[in-house]
C-alpha positions as CSV (number, residue, x, y, z in Angstrom):
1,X,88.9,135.7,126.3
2,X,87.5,139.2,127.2
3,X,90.2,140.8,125.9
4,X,89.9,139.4,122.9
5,X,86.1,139.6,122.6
6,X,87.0,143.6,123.7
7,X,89.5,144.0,121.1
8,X,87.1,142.4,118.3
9,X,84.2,144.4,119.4
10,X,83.6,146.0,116.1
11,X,83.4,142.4,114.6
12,X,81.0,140.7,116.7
13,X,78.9,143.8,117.2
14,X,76.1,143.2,114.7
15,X,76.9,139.3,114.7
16,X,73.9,138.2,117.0
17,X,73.1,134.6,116.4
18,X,76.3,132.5,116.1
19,X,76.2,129.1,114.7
20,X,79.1,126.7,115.8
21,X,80.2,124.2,113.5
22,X,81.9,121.5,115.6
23,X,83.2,118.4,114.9
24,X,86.1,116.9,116.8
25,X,86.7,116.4,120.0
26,X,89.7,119.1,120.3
27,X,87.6,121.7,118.1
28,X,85.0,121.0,120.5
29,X,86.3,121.5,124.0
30,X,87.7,125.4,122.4
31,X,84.5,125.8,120.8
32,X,82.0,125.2,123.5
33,X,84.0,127.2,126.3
34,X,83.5,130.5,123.7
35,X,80.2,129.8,123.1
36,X,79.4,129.6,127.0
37,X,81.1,133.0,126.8
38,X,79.4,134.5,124.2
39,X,76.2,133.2,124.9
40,X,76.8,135.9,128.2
41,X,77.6,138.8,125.5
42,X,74.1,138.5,124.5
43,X,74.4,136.5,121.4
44,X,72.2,133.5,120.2
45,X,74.3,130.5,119.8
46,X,73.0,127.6,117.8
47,X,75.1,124.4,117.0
48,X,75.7,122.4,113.6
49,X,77.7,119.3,114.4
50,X,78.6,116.2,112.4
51,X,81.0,113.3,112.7
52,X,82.0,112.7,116.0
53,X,80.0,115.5,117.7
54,X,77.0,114.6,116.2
55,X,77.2,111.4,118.2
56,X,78.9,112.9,121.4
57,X,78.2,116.5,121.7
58,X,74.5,116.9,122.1
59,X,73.2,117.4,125.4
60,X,75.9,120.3,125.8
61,X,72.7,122.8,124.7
62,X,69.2,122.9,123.9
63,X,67.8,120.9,121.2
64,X,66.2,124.3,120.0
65,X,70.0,125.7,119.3
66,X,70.8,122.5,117.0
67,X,70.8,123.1,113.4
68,X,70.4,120.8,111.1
69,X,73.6,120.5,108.4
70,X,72.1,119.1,105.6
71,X,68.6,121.5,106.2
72,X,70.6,124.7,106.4
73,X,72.6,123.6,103.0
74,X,69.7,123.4,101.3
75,X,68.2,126.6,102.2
76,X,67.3,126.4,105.9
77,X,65.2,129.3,107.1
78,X,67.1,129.6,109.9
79,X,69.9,132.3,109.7
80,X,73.0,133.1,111.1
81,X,75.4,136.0,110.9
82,X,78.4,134.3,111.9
83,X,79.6,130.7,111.5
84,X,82.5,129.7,113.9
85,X,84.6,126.2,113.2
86,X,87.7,124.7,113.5
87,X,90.1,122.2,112.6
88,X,89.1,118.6,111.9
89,X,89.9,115.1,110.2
90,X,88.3,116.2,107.2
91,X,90.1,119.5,105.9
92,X,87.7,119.1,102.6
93,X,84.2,119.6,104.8
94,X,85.9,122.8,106.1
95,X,86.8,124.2,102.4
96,X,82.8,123.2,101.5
97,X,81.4,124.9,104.4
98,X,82.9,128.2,104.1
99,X,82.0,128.2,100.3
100,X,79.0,127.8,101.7
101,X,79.1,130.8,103.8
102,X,80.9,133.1,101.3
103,X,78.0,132.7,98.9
104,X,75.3,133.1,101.6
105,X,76.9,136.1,102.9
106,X,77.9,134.6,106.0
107,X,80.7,136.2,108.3
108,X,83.0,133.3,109.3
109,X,85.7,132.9,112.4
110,X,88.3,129.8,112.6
111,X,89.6,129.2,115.8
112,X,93.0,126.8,116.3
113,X,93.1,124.5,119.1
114,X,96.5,123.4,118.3
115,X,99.8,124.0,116.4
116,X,99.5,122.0,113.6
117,X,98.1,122.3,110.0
118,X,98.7,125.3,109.2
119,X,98.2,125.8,105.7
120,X,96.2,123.1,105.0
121,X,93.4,124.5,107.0
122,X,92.9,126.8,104.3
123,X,94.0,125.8,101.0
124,X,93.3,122.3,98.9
125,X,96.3,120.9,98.1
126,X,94.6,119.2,95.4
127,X,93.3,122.3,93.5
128,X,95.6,125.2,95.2
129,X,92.0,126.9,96.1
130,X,92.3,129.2,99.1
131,X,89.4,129.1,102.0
132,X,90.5,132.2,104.1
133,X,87.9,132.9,106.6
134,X,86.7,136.3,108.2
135,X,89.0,136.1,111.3
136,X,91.4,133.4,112.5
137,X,91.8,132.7,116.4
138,X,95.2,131.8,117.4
139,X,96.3,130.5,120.8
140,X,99.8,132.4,121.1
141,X,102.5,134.5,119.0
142,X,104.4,131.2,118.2
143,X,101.3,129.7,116.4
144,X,100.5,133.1,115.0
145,X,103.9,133.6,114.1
146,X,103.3,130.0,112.0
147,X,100.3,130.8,110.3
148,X,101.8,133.9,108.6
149,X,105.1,132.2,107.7
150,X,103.1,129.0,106.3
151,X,100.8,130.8,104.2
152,X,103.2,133.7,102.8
153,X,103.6,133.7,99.4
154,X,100.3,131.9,98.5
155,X,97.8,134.8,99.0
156,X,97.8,138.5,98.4
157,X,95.2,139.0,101.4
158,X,96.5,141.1,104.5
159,X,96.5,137.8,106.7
160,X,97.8,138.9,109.7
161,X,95.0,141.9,109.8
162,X,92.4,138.5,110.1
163,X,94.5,137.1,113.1
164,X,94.2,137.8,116.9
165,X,95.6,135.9,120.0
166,X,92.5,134.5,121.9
167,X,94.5,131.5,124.0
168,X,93.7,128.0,124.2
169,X,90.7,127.7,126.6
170,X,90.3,124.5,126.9
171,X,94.3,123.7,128.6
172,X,93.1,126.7,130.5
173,X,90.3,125.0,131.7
174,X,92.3,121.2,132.0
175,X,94.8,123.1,134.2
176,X,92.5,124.8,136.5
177,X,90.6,121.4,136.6
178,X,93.4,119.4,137.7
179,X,94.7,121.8,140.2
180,X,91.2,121.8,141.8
181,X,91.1,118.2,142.3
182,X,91.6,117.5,146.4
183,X,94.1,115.1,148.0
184,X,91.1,112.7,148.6
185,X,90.0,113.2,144.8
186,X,93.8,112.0,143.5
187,X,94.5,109.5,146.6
188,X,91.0,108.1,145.1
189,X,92.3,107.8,141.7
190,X,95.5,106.2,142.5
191,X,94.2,103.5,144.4
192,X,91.9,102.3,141.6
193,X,94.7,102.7,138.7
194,X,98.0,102.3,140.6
195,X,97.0,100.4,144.0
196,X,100.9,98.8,144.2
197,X,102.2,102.4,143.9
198,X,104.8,101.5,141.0
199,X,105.5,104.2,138.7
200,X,102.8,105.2,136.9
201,X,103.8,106.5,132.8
202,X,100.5,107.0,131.2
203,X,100.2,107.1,127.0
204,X,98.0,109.2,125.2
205,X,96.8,108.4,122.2
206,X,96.0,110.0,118.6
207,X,94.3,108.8,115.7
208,X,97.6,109.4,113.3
209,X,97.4,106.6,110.8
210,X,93.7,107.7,110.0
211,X,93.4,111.7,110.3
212,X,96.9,111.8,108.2
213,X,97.6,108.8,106.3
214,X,94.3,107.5,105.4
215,X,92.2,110.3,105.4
216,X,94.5,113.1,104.2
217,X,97.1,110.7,102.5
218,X,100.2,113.0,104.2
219,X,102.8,110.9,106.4
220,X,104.1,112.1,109.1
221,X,106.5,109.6,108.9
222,X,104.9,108.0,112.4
223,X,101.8,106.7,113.6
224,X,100.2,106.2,116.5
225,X,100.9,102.1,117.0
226,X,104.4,102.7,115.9
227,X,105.3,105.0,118.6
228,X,103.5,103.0,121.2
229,X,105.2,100.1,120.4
230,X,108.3,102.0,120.5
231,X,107.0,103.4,123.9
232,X,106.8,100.7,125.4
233,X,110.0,98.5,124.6
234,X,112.1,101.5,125.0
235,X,110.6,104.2,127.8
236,X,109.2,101.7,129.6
237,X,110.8,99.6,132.8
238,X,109.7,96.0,133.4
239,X,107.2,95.9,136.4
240,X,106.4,99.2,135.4
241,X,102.5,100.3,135.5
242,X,101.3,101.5,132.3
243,X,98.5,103.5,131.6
244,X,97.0,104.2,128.0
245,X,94.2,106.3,127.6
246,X,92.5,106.0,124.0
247,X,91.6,108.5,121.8
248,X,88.1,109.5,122.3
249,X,87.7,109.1,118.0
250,X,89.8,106.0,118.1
251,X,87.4,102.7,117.2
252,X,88.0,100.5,120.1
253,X,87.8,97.0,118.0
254,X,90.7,98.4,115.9
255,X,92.9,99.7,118.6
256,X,92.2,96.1,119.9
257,X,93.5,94.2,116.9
258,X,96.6,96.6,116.3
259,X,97.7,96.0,120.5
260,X,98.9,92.6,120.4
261,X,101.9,93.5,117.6
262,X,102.8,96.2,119.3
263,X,103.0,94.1,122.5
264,X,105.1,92.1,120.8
265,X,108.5,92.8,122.0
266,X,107.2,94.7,125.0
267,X,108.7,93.6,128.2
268,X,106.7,92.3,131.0
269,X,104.2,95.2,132.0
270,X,101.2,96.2,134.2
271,X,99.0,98.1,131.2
272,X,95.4,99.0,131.3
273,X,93.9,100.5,128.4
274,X,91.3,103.1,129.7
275,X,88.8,104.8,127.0
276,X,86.1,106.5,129.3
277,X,88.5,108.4,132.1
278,X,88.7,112.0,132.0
279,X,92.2,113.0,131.2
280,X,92.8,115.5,133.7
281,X,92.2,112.6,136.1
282,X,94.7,110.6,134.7
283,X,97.4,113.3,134.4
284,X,96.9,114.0,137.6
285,X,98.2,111.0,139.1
286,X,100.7,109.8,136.3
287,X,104.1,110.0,137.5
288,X,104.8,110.2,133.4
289,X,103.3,110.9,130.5
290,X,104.0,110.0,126.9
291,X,102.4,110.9,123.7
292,X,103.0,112.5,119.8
293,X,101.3,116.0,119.6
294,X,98.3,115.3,122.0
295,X,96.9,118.7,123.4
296,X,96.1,116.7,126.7
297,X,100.2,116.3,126.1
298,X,100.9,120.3,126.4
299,X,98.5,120.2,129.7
300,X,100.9,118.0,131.5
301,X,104.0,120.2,130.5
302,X,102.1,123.5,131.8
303,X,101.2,121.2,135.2
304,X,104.8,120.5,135.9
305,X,104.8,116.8,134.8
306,X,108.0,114.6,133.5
307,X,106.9,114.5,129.7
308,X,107.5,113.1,126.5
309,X,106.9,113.7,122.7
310,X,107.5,111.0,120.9
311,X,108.0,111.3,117.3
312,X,110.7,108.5,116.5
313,X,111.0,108.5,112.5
314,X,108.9,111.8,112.0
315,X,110.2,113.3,108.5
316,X,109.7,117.0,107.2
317,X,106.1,116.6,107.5
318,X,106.1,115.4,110.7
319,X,107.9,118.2,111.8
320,X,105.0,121.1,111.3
321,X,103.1,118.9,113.6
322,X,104.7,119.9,116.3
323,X,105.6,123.1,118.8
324,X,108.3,124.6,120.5
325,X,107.1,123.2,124.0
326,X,106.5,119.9,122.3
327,X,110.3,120.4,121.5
328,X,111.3,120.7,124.6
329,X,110.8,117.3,125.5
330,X,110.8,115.7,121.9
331,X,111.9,112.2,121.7
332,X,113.0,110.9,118.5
């Protein structure tokens, strides 16, 4: 992150107070490690979230660094020089909110936390309209390598001068946590979720069928129940222990409705649906781990675990969901 911070230095010079827009939870666990670290560079950081974060986030800072969303659109007195945000369910609040900042004069930096959306992250489908930011953050050359390939031929803007590699802090900071844990810490953990020490494959969850299909109306070809089921009847070994650790968005009542059709034709299992767990903790002690195009999915590669991505009947949109490591150890 310093080197990145060092090799932007002209950017961020005269950008003292930072606002971070933040939304979801993957946005989130990026955006708050850079604000910690900028925050030391001597910047002000203030936060603007919505959605999910407004409801989970605060608490992270000071109530004196929360701005207020609707406030600032109507004309808040409070100013920023530079408004940082990433991606999130709804592409179209992005597109308004750096309209927002091109007319206020308003510096603006996206920062990816995964591989995926590419182009959509900055133009409307609907009305072709571009929403190119200041500077776009990009975790690796592979997903910068994306980005200009996705977006060629739709702009006359020198793209690739806006992009620079900053990494993926928050796997950074999963892996470190996980490899920090002690042998009591995990011996802990696997007598309260796999006392009978069967093999433990653990599931990770994404809210597919909303962010894409019902939100976005794109199909991946996939969701999230259709895989699980498929997970289940076909990865999964009877008097197996089974671990499925719900998305942190995910409505609990409607995950609850949807699990007994995908149980249907599920052999006989030990499952426990967790919600609250820390993922690191989980991964830690899973012997296993399934899921589609879960970040929390990449951390388990990069620790060394047995991994799956499942994306049975993904189609050509599917496909730009996922990565090369995701490819590795794609199931379809």
């Amino acid at each position: 992150m310093l080197d990145y911070y060092s090799r932007n230095r002209d950017f961020f010079r005269d950008l003292r107070n930072v606002c971070f827009y933040i939304t979801d939870p993957g946005s989130w666990a990026v955006l708050k490690i850079l604000a910690e670290f900028m925050d030391r560079c001597g910047h002000r950081c203030f936060f603007m979230p919505e959605g999910w974060a407004l409801k989970n986030a605060p608490g992270s800072w000071d109530s004196s660094q929360t701005v207020d969303l609707e406030d600032w659109k109507r004309g808040s007195r409070l100013s920023f020089h530079l408004l940082v945000y990433g991606a999130q369910q709804h592409f179209s609040k992005n597109y308004e909110m750096l309209a927002q900042c091109r007319n206020s004069g308003i510096k603006t930096l996206f920062v990816f936390d995964s591989w995926k959306n590419y182009l959509v992250n900055f133009r409307d489908p609907l009305s072709g309209v571009f929403y190119l930011p200041s500077r776009i953050a990009v975790a690796d050359q592979a997903m910068k390598a994306g980005i200009l390939s996705a977006l060629a031929g739709y702009t006359e803007e020198n793209i690739e001068s806006k992009i620079d590699i900053l990494g993926q802090p928050a796997i950074d900071a999963s892996i470190s946590y996980i490899s920090s844990l002690s042998p009591e810490n995990v011996a802990s953990l696997r007598k309260r979720y796999n006392p009978d020490r069967k093999i433990l494959r653990l599931f990770i969850m994404e809210p597919i069928r909303e962010d894409f299909l019902q939100v976005n109306q794109v199909d991946p070809g996939y969701d999230e129940y259709t895989i699980l089921e498929y997970f289940l009847t076909h990865l999964c070994t009877e008097n197996s222990r089974v671990l499925i650790k719900v998305h942190p968005r995910q409505k609990r009542d409607e995950f609850l409705k949807s699990i007994p059709f995908v149980l249907r034709n599920a052999r006989k299992l030990f499952m426990e649906i967790e919600y609250d767990e820390k993922i690191e903790h989980l991964i830690a002690i899973a012997d296993e781990i399934y899921g589609m195009t879960s970040i929390s999915l990449t951390v388990a590669i990069r620790c060394g675990k047995k991994a799956g991505s499942v994306q049975v009947g993904r189609n050509g949109y599917g496909n730009t969901l996922s990565n090369p490591e995701l490819e590795k150890c794609l199931i379809v």
